[in-house]
MDTraj code that builds the backbone (N, CA, C; nanometers):
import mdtraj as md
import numpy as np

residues = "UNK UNK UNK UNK UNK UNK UNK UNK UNK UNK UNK UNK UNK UNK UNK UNK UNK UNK UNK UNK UNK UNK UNK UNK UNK UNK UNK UNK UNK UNK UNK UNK UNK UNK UNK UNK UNK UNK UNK UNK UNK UNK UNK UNK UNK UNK UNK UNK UNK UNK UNK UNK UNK UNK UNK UNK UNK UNK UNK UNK UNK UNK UNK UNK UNK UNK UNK UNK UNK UNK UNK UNK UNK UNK UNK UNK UNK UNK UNK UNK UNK UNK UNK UNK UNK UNK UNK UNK UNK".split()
xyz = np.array([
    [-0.8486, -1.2453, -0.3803],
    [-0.9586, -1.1862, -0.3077],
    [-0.9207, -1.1607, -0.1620],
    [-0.8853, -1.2505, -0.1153],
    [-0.8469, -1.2260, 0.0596],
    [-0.7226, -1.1847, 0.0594],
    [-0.6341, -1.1491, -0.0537],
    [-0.4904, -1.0319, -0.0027],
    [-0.6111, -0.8688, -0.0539],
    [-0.7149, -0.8559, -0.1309],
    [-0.7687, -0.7421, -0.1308],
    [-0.7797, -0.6934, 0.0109],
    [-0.8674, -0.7860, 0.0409],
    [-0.9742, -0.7626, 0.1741],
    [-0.8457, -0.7176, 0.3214],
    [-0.7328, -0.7891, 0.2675],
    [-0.6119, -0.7204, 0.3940],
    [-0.5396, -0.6535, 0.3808],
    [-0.5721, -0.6355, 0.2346],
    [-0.4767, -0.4650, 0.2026],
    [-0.6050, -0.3125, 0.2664],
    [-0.6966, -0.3408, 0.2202],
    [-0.8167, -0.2797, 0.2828],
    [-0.7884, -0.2301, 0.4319],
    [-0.8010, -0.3625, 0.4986],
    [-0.8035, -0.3722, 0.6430],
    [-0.6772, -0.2328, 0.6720],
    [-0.5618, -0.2807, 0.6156],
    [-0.4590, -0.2013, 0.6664],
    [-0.4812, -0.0513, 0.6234],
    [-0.4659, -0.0439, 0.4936],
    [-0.4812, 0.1042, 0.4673],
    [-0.6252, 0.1513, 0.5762],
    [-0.7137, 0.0869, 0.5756],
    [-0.7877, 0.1685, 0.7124],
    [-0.7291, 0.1730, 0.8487],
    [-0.6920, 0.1049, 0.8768],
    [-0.5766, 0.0855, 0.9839],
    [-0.4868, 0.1840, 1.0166],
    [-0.4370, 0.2078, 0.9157],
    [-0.3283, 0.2918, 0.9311],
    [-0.4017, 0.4502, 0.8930],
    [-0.5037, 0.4713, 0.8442],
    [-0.6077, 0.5893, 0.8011],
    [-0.6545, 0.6575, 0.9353],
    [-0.6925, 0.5272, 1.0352],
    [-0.7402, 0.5826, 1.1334],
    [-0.6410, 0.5756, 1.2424],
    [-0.5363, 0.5497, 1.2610],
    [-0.4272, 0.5934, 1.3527],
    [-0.3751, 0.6969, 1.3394],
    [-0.3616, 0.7300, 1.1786],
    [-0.3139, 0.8615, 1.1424],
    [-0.3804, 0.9577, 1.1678],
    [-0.5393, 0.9491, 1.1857],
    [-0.6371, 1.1040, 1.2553],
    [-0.6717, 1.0569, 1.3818],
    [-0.6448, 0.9322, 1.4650],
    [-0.6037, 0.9625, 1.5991],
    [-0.5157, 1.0087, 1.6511],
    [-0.4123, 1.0237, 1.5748],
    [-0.2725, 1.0843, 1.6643],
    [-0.2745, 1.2457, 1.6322],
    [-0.3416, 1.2644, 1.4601],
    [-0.3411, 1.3818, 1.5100],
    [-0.4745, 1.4620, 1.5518],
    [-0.5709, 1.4193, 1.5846],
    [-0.6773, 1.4636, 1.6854],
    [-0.5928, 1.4998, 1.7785],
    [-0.5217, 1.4119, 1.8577],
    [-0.4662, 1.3991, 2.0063],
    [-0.3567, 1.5079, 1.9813],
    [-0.2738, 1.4880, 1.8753],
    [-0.2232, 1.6355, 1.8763],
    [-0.2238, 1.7801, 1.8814],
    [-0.3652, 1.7708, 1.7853],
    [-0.4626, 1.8893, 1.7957],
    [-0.5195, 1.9280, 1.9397],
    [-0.5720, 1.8585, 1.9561],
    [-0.6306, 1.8564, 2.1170],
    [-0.4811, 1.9516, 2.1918],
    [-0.3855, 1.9145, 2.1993],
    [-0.2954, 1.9437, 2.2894],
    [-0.2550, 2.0700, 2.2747],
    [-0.2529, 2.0870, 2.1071],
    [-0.1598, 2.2214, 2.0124],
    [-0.2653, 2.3331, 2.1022],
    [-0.4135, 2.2925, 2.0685],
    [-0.5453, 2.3915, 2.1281],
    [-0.5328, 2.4221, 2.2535],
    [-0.4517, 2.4154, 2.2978],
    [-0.4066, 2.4268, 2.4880],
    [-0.3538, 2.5827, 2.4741],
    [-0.3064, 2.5915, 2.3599],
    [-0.2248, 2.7066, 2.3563],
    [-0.3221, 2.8686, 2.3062],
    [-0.3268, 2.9804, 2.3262],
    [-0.3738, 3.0886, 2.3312],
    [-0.4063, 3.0702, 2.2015],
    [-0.3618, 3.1188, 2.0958],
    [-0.3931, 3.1249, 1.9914],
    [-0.3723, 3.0130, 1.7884],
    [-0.4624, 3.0573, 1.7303],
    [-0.3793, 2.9581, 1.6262],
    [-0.2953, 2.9378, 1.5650],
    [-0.2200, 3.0972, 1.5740],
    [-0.0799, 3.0920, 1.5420],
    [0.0301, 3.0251, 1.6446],
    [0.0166, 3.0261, 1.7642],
    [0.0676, 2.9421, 1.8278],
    [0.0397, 2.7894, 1.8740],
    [-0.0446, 2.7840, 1.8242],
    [-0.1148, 2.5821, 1.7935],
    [-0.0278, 2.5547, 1.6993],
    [-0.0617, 2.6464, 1.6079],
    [-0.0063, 2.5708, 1.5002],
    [0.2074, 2.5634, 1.4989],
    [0.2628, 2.6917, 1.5769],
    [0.3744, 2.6696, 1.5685],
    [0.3951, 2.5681, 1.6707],
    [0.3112, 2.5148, 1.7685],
    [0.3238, 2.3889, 1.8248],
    [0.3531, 2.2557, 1.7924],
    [0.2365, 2.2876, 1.6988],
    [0.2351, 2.1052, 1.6433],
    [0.3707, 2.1847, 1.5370],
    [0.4034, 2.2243, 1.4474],
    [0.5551, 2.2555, 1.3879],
    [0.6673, 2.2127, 1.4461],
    [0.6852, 2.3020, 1.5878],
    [0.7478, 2.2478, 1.7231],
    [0.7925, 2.0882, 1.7334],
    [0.6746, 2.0540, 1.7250],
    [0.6055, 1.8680, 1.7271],
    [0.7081, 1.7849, 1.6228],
    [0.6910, 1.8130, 1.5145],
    [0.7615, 1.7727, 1.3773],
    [0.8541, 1.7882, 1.3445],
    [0.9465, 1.8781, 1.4815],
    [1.0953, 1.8927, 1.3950],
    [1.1367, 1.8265, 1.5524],
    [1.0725, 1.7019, 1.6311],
    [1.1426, 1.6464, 1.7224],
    [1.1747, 1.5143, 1.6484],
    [1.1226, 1.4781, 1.5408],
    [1.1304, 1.3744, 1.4561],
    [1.2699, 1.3719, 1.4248],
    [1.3741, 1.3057, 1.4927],
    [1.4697, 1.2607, 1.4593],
    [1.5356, 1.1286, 1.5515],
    [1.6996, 1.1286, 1.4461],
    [1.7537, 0.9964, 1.4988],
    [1.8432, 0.9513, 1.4038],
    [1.8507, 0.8225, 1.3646],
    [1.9623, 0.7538, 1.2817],
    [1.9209, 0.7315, 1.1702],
    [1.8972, 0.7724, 1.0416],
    [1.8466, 0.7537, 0.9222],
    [1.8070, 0.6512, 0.8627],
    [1.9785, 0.5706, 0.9257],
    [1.9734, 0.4019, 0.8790],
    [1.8843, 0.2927, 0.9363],
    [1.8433, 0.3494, 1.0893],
    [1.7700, 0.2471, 1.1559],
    [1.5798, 0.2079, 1.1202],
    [1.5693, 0.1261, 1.0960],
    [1.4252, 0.1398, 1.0194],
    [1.3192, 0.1972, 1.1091],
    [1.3702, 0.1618, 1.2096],
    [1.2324, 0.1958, 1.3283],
    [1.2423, 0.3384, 1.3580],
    [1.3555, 0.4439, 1.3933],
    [1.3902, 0.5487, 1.3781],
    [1.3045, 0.6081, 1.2475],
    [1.3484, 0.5463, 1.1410],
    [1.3336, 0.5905, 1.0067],
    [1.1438, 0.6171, 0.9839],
    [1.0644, 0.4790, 1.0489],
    [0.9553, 0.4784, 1.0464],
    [0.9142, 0.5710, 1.1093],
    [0.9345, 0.6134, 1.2285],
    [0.8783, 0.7106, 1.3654],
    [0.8730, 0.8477, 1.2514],
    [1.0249, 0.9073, 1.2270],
    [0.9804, 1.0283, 1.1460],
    [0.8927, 1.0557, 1.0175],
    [0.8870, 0.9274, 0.9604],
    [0.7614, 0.9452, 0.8236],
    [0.6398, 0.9158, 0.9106],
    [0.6438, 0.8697, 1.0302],
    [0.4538, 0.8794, 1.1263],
    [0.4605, 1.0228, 1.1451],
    [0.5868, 1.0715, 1.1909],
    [0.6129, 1.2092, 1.2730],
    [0.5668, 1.2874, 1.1257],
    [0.6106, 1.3076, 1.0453],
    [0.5957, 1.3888, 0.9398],
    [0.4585, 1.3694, 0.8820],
    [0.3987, 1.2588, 0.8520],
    [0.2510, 1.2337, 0.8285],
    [0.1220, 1.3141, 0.9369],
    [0.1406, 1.2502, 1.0369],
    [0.0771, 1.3389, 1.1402],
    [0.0785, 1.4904, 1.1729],
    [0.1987, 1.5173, 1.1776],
    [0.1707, 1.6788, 1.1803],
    [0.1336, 1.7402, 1.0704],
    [0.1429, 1.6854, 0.9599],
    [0.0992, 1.7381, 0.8723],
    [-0.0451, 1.7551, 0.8266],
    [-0.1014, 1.6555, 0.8486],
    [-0.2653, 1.6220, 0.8987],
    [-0.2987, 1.7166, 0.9941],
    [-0.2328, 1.6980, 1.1086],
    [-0.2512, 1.8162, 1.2183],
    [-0.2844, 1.9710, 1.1981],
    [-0.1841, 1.9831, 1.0898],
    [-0.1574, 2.1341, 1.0476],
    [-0.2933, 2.1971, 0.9344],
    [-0.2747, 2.0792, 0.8775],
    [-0.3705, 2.0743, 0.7663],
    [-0.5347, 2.1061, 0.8349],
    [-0.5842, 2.0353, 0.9466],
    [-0.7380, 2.0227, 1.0107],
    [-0.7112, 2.1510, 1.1002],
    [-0.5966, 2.2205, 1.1638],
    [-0.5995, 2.3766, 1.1875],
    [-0.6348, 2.4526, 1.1059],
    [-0.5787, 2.4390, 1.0071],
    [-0.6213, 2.5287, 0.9001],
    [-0.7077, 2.5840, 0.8657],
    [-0.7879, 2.4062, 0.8279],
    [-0.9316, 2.4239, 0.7991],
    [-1.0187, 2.4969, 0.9015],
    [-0.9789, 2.4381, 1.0212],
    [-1.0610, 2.5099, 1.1260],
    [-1.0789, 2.6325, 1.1331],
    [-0.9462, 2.7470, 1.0511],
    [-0.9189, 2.8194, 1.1109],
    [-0.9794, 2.9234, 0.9970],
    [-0.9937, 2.8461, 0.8718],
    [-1.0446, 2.9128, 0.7574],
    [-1.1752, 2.9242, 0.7631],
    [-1.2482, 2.8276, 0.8952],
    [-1.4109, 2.8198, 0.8803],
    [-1.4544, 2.9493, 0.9823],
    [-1.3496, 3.0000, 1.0388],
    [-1.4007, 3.1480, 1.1240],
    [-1.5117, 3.2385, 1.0524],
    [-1.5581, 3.2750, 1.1188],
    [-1.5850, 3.4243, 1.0960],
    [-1.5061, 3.5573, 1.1028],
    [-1.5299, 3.6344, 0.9845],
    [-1.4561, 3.7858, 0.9524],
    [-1.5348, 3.8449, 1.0951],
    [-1.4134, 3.8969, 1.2172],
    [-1.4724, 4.0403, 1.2990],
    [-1.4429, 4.1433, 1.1966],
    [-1.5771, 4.2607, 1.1895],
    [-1.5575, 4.3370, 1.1483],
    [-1.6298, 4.4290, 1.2427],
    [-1.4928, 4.5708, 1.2443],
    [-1.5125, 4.6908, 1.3106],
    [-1.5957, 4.7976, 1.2643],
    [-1.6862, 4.8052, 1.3698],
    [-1.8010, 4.8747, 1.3304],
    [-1.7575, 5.0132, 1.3588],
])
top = md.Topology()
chain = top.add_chain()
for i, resn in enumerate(residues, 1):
    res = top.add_residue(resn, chain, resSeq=i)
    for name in ("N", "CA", "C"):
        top.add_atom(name, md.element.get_by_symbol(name[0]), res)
traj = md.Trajectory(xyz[None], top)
């Protein structure tokens, strides 16, 4: 019962770090003119994810790095799919 309750804890834990970082990413990508260029931002973002393959902490940073932007990319999207059609009159 109490290894449930701290497997819980973590997977929320780690649920909500993962859409704080990429809120905060988003936030930043949105600095930029348009959503094609947000989004090649946070892209930008995800291919700084590197280092030594072997080292675990290295190793960890790019599966956060790769998780997050991908979330990132993913809540542009959506955003970007909830527009409205301009149409020329």
């Amino acid at each position: 019962m109490v290894e449930n309750v701290t497997t819980e804890r973590w997977r929320t834990q780690f649920k909500k770090t993962a859409q704080r970082l990429a809120n905060e990413l988003l936030t930043e990508a949105k600095t930029q003119n348009t959503y094609g260029e947000a989004t090649a931002y946070i892209r930008r973002v995800s291919q700084q994810a590197y280092g030594d393959i072997t080292n675990p902490e290295d190793k960890a940073g790019m599966a956060v790095n790769d998780a997050v932007c991908s979330l990132a990319i993913r809540k542009i999207h959506e955003e970007e799919r909830s527009l409205p059609i301009n149409k020329e009159d």
